[in-house]
PDB file with SEQRES, HELIX, SHEET and CRYST1 records, atoms N, CA, C and O in Angstrom:
SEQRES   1 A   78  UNK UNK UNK UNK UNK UNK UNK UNK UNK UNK UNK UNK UNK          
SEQRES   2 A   78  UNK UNK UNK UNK UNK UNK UNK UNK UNK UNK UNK UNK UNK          
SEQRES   3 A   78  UNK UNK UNK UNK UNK UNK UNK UNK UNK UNK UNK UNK UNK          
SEQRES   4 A   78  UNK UNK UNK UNK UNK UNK UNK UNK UNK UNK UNK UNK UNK          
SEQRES   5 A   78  UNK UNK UNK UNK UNK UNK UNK UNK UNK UNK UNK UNK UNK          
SEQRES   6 A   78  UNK UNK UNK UNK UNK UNK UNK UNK UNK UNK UNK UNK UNK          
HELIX    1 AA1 UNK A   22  UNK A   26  1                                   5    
HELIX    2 AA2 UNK A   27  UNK A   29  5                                   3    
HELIX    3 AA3 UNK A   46  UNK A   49  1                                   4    
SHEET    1 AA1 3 UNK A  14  UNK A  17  0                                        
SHEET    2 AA1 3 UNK A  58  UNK A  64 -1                                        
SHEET    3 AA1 3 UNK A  68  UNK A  72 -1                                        
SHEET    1 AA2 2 UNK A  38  UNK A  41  0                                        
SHEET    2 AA2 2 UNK A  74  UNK A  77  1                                        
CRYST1    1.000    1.000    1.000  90.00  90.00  90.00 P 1           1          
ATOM      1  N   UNK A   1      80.543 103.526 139.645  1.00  0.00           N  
ATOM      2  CA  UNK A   1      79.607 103.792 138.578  1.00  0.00           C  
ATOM      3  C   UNK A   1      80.326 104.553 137.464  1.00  0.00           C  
ATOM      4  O   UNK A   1      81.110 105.481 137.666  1.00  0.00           O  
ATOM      5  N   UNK A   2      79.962 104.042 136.203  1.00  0.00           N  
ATOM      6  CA  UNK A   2      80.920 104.482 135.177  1.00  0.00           C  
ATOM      7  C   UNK A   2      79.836 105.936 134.378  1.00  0.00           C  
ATOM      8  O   UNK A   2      78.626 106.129 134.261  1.00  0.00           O  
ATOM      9  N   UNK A   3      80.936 106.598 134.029  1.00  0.00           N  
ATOM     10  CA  UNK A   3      79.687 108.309 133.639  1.00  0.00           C  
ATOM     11  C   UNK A   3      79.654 107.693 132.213  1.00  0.00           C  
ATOM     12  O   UNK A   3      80.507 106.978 131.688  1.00  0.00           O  
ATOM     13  N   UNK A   4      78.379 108.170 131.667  1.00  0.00           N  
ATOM     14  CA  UNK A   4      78.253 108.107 130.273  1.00  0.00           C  
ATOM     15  C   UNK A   4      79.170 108.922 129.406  1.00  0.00           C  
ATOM     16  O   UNK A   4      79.537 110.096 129.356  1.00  0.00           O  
ATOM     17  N   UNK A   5      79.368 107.894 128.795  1.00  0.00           N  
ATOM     18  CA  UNK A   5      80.137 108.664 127.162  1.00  0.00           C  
ATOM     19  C   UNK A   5      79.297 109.018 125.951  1.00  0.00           C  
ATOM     20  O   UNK A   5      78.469 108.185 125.580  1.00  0.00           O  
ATOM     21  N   UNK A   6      79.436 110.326 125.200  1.00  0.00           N  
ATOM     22  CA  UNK A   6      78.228 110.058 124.078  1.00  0.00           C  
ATOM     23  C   UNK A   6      78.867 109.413 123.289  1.00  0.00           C  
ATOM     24  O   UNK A   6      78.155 108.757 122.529  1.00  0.00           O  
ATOM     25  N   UNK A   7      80.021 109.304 123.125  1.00  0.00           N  
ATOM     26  CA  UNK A   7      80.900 108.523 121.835  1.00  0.00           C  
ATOM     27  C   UNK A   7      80.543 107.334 121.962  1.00  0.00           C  
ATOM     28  O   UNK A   7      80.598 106.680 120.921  1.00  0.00           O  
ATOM     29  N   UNK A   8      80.066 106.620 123.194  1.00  0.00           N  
ATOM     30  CA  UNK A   8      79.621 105.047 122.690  1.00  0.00           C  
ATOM     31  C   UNK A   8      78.286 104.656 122.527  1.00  0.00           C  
ATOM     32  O   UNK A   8      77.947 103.474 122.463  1.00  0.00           O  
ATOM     33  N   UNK A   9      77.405 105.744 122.449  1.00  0.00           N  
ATOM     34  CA  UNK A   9      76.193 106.007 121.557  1.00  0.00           C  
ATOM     35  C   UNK A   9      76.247 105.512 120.465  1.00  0.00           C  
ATOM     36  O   UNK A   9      77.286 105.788 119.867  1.00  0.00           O  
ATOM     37  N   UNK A  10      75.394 104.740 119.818  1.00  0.00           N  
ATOM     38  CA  UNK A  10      75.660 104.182 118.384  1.00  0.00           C  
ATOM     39  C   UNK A  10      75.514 104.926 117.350  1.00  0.00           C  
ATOM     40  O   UNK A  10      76.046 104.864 116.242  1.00  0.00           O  
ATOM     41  N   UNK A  11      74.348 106.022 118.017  1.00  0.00           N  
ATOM     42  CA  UNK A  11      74.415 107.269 116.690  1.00  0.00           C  
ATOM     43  C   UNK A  11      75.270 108.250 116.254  1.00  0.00           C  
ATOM     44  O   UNK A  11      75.160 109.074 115.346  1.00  0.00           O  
ATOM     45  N   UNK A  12      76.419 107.956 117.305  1.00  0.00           N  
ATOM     46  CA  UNK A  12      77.217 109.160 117.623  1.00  0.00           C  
ATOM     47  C   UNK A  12      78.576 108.928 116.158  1.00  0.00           C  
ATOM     48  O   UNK A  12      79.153 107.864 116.384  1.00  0.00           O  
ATOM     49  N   UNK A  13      78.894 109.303 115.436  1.00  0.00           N  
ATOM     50  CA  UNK A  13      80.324 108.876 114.508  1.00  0.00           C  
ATOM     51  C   UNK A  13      81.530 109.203 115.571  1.00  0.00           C  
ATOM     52  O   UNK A  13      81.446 109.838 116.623  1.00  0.00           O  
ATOM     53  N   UNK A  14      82.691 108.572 114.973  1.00  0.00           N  
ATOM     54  CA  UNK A  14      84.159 108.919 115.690  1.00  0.00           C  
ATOM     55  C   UNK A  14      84.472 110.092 115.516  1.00  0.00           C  
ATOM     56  O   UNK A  14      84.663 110.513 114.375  1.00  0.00           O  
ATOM     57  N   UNK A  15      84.553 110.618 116.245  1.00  0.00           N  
ATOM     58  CA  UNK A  15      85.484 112.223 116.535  1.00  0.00           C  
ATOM     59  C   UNK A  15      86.791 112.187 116.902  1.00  0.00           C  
ATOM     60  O   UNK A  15      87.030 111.846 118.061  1.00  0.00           O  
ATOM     61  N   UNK A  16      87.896 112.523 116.015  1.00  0.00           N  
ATOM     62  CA  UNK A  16      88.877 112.944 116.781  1.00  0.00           C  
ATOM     63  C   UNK A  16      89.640 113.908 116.861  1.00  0.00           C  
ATOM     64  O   UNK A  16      88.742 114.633 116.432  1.00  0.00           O  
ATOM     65  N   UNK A  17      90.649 114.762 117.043  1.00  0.00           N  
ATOM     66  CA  UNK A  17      91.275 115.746 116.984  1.00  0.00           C  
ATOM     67  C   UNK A  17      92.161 115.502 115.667  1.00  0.00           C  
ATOM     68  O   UNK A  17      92.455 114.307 115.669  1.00  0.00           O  
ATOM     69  N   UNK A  18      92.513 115.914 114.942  1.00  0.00           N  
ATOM     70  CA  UNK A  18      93.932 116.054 113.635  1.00  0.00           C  
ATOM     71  C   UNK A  18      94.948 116.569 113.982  1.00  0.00           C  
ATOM     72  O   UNK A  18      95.052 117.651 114.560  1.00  0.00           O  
ATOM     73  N   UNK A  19      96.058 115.622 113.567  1.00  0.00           N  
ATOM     74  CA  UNK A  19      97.105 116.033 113.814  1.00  0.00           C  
ATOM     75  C   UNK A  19      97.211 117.549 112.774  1.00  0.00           C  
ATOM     76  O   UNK A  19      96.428 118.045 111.965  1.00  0.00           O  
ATOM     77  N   UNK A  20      98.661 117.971 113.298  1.00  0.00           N  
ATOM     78  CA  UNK A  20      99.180 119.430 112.134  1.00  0.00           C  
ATOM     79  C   UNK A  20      99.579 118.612 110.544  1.00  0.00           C  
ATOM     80  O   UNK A  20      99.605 119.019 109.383  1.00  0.00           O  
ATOM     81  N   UNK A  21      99.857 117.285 111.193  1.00  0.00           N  
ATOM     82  CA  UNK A  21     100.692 116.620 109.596  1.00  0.00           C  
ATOM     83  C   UNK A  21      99.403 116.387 108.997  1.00  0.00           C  
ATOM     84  O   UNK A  21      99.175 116.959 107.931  1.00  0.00           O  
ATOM     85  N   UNK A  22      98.486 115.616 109.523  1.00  0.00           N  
ATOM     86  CA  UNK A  22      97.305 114.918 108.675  1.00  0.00           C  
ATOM     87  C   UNK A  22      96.373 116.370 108.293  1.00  0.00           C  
ATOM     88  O   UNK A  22      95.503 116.284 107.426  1.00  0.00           O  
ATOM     89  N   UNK A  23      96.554 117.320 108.804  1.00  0.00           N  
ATOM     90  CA  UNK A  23      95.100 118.528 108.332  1.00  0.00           C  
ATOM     91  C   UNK A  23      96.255 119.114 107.136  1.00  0.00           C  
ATOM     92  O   UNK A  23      96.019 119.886 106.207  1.00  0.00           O  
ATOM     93  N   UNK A  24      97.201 118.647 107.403  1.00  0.00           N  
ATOM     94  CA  UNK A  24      98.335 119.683 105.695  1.00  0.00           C  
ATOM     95  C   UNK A  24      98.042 118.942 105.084  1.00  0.00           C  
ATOM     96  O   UNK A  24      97.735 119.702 104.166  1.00  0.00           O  
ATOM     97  N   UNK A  25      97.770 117.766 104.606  1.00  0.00           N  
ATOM     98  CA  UNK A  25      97.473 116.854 103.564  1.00  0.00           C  
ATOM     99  C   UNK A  25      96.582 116.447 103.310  1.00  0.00           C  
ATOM    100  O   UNK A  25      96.499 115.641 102.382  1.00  0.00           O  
ATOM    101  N   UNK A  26      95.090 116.997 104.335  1.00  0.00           N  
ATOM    102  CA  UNK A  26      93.579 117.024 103.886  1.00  0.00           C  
ATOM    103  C   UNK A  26      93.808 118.357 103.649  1.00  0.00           C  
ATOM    104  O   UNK A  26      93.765 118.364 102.419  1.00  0.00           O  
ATOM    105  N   UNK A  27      94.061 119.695 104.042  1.00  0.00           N  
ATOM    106  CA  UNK A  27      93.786 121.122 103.438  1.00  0.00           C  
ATOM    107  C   UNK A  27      94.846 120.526 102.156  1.00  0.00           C  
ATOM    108  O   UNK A  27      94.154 119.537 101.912  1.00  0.00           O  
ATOM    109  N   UNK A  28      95.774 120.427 101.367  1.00  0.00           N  
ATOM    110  CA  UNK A  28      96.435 120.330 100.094  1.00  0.00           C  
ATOM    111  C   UNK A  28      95.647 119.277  99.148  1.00  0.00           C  
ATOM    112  O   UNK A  28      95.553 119.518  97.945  1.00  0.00           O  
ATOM    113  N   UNK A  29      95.009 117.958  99.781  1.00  0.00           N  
ATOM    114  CA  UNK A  29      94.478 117.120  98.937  1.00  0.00           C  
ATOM    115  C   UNK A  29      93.065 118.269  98.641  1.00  0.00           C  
ATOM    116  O   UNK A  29      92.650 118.202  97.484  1.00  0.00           O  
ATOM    117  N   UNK A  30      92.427 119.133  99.425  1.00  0.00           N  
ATOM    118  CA  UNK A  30      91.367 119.869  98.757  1.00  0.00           C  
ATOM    119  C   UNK A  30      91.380 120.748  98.274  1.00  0.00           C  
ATOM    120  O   UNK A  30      90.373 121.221  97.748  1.00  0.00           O  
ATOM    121  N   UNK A  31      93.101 121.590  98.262  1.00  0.00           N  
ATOM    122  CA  UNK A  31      93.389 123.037  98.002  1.00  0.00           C  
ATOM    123  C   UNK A  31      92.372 123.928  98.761  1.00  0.00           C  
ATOM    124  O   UNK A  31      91.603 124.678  98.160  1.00  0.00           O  
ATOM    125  N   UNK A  32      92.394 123.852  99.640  1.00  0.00           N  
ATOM    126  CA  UNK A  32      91.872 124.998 100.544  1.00  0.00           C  
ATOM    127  C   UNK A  32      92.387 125.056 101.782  1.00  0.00           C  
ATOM    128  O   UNK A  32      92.944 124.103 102.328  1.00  0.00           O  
ATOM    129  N   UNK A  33      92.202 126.347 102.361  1.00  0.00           N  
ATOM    130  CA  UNK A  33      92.431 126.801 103.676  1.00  0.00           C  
ATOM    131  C   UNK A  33      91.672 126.175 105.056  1.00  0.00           C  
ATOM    132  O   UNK A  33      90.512 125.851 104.801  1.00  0.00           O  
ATOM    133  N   UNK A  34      91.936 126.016 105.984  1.00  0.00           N  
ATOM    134  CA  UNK A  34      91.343 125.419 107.568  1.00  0.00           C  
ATOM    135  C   UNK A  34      90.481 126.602 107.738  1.00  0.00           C  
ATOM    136  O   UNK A  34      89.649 126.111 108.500  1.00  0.00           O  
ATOM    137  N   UNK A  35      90.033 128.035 107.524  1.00  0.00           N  
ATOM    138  CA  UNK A  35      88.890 128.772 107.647  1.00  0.00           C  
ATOM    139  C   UNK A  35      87.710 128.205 106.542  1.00  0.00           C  
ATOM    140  O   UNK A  35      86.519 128.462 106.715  1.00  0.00           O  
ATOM    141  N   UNK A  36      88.049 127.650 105.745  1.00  0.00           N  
ATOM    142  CA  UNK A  36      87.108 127.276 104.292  1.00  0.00           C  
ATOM    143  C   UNK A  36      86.389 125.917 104.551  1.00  0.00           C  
ATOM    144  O   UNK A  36      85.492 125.426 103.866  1.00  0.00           O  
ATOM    145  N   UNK A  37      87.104 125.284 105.955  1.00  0.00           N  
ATOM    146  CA  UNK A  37      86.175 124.140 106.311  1.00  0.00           C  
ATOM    147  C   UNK A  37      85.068 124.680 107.007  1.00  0.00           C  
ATOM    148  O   UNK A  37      84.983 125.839 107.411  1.00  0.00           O  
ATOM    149  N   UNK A  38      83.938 123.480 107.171  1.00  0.00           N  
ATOM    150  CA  UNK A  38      82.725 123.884 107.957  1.00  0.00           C  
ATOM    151  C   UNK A  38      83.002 123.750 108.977  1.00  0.00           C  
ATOM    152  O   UNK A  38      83.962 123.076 109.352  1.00  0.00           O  
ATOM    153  N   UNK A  39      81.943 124.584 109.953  1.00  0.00           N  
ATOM    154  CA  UNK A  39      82.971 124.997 111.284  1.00  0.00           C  
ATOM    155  C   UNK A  39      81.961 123.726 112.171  1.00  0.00           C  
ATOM    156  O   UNK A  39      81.392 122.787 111.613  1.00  0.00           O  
ATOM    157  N   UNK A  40      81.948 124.030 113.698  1.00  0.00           N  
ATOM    158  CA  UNK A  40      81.692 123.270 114.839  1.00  0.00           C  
ATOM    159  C   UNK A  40      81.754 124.183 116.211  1.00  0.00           C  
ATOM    160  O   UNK A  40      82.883 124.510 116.577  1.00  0.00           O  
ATOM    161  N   UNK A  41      80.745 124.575 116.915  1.00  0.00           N  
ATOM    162  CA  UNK A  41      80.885 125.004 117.832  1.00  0.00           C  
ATOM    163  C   UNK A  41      82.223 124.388 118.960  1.00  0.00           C  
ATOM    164  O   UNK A  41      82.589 123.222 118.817  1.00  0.00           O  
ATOM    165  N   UNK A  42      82.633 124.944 119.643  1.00  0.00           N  
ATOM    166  CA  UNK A  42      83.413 124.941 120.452  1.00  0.00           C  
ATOM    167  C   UNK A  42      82.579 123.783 122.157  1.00  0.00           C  
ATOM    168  O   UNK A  42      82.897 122.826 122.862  1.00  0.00           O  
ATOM    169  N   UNK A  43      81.431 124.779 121.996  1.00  0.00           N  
ATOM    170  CA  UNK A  43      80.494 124.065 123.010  1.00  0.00           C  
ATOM    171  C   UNK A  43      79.983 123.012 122.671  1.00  0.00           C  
ATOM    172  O   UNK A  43      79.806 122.409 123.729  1.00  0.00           O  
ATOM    173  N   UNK A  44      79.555 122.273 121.685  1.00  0.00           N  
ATOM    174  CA  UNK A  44      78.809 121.189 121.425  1.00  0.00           C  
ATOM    175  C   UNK A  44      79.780 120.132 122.552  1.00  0.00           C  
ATOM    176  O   UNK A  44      80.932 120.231 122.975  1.00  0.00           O  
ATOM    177  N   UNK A  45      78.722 119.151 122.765  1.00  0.00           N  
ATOM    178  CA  UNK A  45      78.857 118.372 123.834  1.00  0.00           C  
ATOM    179  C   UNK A  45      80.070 117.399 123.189  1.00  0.00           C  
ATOM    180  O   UNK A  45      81.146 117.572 123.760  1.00  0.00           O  
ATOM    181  N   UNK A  46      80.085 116.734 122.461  1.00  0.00           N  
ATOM    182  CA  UNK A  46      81.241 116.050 121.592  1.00  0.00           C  
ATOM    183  C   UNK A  46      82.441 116.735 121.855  1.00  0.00           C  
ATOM    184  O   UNK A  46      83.181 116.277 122.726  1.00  0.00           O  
ATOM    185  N   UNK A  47      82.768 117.787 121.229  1.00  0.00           N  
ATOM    186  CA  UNK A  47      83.706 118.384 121.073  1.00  0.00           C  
ATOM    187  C   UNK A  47      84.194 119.088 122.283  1.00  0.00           C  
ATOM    188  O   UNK A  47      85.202 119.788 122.374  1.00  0.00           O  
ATOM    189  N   UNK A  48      83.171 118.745 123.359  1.00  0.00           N  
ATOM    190  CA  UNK A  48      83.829 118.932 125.034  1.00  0.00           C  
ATOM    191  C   UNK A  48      84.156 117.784 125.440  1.00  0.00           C  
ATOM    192  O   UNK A  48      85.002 117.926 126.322  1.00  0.00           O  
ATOM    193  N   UNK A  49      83.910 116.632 125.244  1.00  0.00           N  
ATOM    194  CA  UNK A  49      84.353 115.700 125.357  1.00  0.00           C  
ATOM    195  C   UNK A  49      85.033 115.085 125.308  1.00  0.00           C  
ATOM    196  O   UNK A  49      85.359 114.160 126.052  1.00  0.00           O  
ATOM    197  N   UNK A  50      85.634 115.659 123.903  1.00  0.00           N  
ATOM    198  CA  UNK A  50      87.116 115.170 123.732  1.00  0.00           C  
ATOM    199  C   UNK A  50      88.026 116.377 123.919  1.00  0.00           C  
ATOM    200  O   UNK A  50      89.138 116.355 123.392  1.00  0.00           O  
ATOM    201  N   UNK A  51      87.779 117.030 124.362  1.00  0.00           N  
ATOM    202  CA  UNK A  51      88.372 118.338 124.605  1.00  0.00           C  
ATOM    203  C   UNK A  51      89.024 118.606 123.431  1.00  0.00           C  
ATOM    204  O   UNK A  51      90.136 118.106 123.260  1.00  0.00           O  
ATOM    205  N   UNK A  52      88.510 119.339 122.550  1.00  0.00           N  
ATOM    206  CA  UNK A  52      89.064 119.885 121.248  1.00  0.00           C  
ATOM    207  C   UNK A  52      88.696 121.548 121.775  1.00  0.00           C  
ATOM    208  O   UNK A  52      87.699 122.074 122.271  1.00  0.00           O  
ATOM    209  N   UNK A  53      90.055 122.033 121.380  1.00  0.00           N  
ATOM    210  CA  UNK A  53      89.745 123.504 121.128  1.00  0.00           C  
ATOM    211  C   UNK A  53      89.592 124.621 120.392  1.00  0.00           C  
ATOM    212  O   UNK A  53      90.602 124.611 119.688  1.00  0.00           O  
ATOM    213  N   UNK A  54      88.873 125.726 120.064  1.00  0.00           N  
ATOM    214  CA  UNK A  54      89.349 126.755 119.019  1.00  0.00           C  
ATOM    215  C   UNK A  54      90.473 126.503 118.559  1.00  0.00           C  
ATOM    216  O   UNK A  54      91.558 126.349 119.119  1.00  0.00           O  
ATOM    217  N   UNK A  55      90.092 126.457 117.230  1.00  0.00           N  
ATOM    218  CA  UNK A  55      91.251 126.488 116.187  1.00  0.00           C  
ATOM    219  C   UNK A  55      91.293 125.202 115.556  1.00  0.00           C  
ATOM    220  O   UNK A  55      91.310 125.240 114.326  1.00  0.00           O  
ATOM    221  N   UNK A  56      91.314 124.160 116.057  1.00  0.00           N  
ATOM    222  CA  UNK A  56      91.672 122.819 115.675  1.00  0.00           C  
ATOM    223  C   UNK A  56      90.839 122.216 115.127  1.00  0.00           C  
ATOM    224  O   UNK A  56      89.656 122.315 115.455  1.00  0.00           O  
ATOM    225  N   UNK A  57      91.262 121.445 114.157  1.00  0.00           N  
ATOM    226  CA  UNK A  57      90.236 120.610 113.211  1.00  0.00           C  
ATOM    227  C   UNK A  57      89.918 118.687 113.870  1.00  0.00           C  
ATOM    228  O   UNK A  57      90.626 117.731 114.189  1.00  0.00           O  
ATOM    229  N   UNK A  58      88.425 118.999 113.779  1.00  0.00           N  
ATOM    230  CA  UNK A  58      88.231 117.464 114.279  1.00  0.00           C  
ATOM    231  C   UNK A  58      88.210 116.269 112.737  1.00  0.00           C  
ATOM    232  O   UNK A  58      88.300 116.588 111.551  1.00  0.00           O  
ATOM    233  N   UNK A  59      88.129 115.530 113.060  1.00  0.00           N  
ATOM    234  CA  UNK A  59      87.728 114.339 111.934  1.00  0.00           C  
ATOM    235  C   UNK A  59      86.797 113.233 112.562  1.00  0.00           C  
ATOM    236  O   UNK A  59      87.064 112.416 113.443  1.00  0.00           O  
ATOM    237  N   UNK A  60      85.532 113.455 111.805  1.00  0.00           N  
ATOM    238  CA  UNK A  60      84.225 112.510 111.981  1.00  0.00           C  
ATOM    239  C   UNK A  60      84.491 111.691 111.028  1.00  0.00           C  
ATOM    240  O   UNK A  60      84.783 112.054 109.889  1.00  0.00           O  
ATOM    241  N   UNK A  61      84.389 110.125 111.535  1.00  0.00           N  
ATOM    242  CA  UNK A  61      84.275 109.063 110.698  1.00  0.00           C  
ATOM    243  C   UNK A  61      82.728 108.522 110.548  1.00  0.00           C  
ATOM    244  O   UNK A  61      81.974 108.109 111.430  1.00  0.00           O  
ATOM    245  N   UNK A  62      82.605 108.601 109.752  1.00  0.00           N  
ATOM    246  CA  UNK A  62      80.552 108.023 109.613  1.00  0.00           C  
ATOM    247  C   UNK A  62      80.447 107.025 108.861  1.00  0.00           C  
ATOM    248  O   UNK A  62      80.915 107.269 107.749  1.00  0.00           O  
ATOM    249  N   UNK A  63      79.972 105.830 108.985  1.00  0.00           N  
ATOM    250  CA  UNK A  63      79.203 104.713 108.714  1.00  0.00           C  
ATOM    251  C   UNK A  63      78.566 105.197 107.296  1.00  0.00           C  
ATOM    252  O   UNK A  63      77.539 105.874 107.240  1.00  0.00           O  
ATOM    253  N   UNK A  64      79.604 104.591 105.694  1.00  0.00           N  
ATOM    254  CA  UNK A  64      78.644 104.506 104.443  1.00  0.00           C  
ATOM    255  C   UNK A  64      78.456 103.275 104.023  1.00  0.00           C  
ATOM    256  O   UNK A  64      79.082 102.235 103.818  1.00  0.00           O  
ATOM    257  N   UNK A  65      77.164 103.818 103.945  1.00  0.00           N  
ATOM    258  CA  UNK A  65      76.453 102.135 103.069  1.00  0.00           C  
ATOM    259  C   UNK A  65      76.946 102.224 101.630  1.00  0.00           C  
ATOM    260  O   UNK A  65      76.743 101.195 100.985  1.00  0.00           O  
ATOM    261  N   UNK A  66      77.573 103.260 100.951  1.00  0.00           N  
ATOM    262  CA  UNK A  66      77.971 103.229  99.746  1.00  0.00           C  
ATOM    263  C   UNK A  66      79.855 103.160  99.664  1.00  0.00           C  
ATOM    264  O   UNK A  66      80.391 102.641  98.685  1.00  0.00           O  
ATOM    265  N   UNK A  67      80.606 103.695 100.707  1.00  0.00           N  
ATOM    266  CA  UNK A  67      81.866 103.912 100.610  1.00  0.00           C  
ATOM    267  C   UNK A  67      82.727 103.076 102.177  1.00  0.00           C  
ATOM    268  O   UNK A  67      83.916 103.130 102.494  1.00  0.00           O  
ATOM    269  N   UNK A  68      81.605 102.384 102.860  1.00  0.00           N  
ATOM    270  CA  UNK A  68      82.381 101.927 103.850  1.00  0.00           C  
ATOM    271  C   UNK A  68      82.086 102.977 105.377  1.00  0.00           C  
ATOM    272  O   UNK A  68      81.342 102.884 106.354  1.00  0.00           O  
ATOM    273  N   UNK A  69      83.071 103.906 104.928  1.00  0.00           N  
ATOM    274  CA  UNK A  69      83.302 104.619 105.981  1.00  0.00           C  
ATOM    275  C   UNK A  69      83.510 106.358 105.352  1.00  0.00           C  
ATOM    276  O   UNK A  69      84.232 106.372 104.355  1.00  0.00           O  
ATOM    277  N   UNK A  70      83.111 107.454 105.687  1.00  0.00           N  
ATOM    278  CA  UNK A  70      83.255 108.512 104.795  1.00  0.00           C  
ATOM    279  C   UNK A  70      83.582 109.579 106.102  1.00  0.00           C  
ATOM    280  O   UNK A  70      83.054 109.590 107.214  1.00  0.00           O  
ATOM    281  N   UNK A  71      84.818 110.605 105.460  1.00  0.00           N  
ATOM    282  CA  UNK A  71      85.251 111.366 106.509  1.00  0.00           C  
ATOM    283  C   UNK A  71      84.769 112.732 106.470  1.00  0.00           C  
ATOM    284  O   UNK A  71      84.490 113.065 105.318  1.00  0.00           O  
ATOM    285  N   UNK A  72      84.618 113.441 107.149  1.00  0.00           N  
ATOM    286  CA  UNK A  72      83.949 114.747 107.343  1.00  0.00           C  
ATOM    287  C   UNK A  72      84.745 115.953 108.365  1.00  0.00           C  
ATOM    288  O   UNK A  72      84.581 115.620 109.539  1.00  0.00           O  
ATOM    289  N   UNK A  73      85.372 116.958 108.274  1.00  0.00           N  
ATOM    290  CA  UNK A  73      85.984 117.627 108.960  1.00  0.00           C  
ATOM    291  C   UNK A  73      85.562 118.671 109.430  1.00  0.00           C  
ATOM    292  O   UNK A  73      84.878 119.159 108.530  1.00  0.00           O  
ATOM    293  N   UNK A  74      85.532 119.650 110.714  1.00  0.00           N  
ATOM    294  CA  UNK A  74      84.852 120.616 110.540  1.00  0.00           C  
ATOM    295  C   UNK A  74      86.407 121.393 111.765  1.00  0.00           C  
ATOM    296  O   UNK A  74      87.284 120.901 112.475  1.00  0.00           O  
ATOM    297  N   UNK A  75      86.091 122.381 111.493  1.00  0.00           N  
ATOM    298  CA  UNK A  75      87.090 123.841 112.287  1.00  0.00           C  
ATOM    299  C   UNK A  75      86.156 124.188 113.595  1.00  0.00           C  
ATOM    300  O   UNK A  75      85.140 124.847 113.378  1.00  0.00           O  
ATOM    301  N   UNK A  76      86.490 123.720 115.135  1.00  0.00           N  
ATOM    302  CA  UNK A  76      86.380 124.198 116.151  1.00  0.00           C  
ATOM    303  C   UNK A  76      86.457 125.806 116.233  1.00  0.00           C  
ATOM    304  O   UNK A  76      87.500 126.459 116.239  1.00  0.00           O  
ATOM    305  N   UNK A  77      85.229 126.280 116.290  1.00  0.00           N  
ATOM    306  CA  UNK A  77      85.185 128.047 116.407  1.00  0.00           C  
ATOM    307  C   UNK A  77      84.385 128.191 117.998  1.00  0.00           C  
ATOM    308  O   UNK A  77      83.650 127.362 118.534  1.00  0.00           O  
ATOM    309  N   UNK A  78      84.813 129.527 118.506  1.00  0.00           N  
ATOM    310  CA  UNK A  78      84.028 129.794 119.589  1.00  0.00           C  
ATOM    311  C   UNK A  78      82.772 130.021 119.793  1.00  0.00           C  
ATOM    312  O   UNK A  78      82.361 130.235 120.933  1.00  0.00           O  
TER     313      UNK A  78                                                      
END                                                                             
């Protein structure tokens, strides 16, 4: 018997962890700091899931009806 995933929930967007190279060139393309992103609990069920930890920045991909696909980042806090 296979355990549920929420990621293959249809409501759910892609989550993934960021590399150190790809979050230097989303923090420089916005001129801001990785504290200045919006944060994300540590506990939320997603972000246990993929095991992301304090400190690290995830990247949500979400479904636009205007742009395709639109990215959203937030800072894993405790």
């Amino acid at each position: 018997m296979r355990k549920f995933s929420l990621l293959d929930h249809e409501l759910i967007p892609k989550h993934e962890i960021m590399s150190e190279e790809d979050l230097k060139t989303v923090l420089k393309m916005y001129n801001i700091g990785k504290e200045q992103l919006p944060k994300i609990k540590v506990d939320d069920p997603v972000i246990q899931e993929i095991g992301a930890q304090t400190g690290e920045v995830v990247k949500i991909t979400r479904k636009s009806q205007t742009a395709g696909e639109a990215y959203y980042y937030r800072l894993v806090i405790a």
